[in-house]
C-alpha positions in Angstrom: 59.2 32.7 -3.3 59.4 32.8 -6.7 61.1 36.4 -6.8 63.5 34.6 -4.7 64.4 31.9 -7.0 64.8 34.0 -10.1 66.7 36.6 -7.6 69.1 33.3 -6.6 69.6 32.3 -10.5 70.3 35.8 -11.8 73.0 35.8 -9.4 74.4 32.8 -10.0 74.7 33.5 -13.3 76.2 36.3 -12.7 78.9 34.5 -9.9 79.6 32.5 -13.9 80.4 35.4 -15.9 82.6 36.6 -13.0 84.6 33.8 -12.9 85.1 33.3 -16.6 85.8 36.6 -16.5 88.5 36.3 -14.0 89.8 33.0 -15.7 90.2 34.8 -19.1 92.0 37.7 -17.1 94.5 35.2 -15.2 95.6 33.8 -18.4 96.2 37.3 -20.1 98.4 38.0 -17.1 100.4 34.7 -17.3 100.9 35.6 -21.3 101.7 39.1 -20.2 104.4 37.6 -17.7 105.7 35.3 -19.7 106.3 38.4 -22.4 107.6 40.6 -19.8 110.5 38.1 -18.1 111.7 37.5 -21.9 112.3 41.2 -21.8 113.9 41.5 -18.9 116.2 39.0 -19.7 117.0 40.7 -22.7 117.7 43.7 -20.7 119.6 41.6 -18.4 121.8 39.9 -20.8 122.4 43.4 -22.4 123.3 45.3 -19.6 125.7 42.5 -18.7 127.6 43.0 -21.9 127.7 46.6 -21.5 128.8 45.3 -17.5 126.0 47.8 -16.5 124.9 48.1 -13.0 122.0 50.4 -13.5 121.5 53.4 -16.1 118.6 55.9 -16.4 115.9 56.4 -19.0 113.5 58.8 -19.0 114.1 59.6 -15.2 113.5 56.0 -13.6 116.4 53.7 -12.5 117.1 50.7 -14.2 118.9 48.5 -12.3 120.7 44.5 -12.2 119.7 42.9 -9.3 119.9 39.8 -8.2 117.9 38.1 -5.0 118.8 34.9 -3.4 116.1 32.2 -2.5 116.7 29.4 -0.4 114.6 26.0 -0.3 114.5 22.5 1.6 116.8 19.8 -0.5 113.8 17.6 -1.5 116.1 14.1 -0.1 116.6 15.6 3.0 114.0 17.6 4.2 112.9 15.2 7.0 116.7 15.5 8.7 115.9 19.6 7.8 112.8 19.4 10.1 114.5 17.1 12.6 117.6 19.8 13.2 115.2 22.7 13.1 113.1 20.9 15.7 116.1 20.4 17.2 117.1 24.5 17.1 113.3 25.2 18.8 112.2 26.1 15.3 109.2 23.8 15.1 107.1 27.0 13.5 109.0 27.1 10.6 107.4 24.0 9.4 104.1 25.8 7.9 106.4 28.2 6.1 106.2 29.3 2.7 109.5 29.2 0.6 109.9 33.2 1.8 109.5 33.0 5.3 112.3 30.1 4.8 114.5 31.8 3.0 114.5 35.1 5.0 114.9 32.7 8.9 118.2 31.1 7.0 119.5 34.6 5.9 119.1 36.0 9.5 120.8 32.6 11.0 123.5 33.3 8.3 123.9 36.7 9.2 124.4 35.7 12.8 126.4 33.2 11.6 129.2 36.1 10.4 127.8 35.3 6.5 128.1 31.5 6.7 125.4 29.3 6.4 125.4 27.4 10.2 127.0 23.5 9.5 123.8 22.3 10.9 122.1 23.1 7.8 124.7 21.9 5.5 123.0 19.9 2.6 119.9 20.5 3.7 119.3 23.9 1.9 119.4 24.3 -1.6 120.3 27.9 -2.4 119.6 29.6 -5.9 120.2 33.0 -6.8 117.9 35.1 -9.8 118.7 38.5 -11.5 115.7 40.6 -11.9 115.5 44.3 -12.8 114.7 46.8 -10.3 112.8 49.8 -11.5 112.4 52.8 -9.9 111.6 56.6 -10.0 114.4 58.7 -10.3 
């Protein structure tokens, strides 16, 4: 029993180092973030100077892209779930911000590229430039 108990501690202890270990390494990542979207936006801001698209450096693509995200308007989000309700889209209210966003491009799309009137005011759209790198 005893083997047991100092077999239980050892790992326990070792369950602590873990996590400080993983608690140390999430907040080098958040500083390394933080350090890398200040880059990119310099890259952005020069690029849109230049009014560069995209360029090359040592073989990989740089490019200026921007993506769209799409989120409930915080005073109206009750009349958003009543008209999605309403639409037979009851599922969409366990949705990340993602899953969101994508369901009110595709009614958009279907929508010949206009958000449908039903959901006037009650999305809030915003759009953010990012760099895309890839292989060349």
């Amino acid at each position: 029993m005893e083997n047991q108990e100092l077999e239980m501690e050892q790992v326990a202890e070792k369950v602590l180092e873990i996590r400080e270990q993983k608690t140390e390494l999430e907040t080098q990542l958040k500083a390394i973030n933080k350090v890398l979207e200040e880059t990119e936006w310099q890259l952005i801001n020069i690029m849109t100077d230049k009014e560069m698209d995209s360029f090359k450096h040592k073989g990989i693509n740089f490019t200026l892209a921007t993506k769209e995200f799409k989120s409930a308007n915080p005073e109206t989000k009750d009349e958003l779930y009543l008209q999605f309700r309403k639409h037979d889209m009851d599922y969409l209210f366990t949705i990340n911000a993602n899953t969101l966003s994508a369901k009110v491009k595709e009614l958009t799309e279907e929508n010949e590229g206009v958000m449908p009137d039903w959901l006037d005011g009650l999305i809030n759209t915003y759009e953010k430039q990012y760099i895309s790198v890839r292989k060349g």
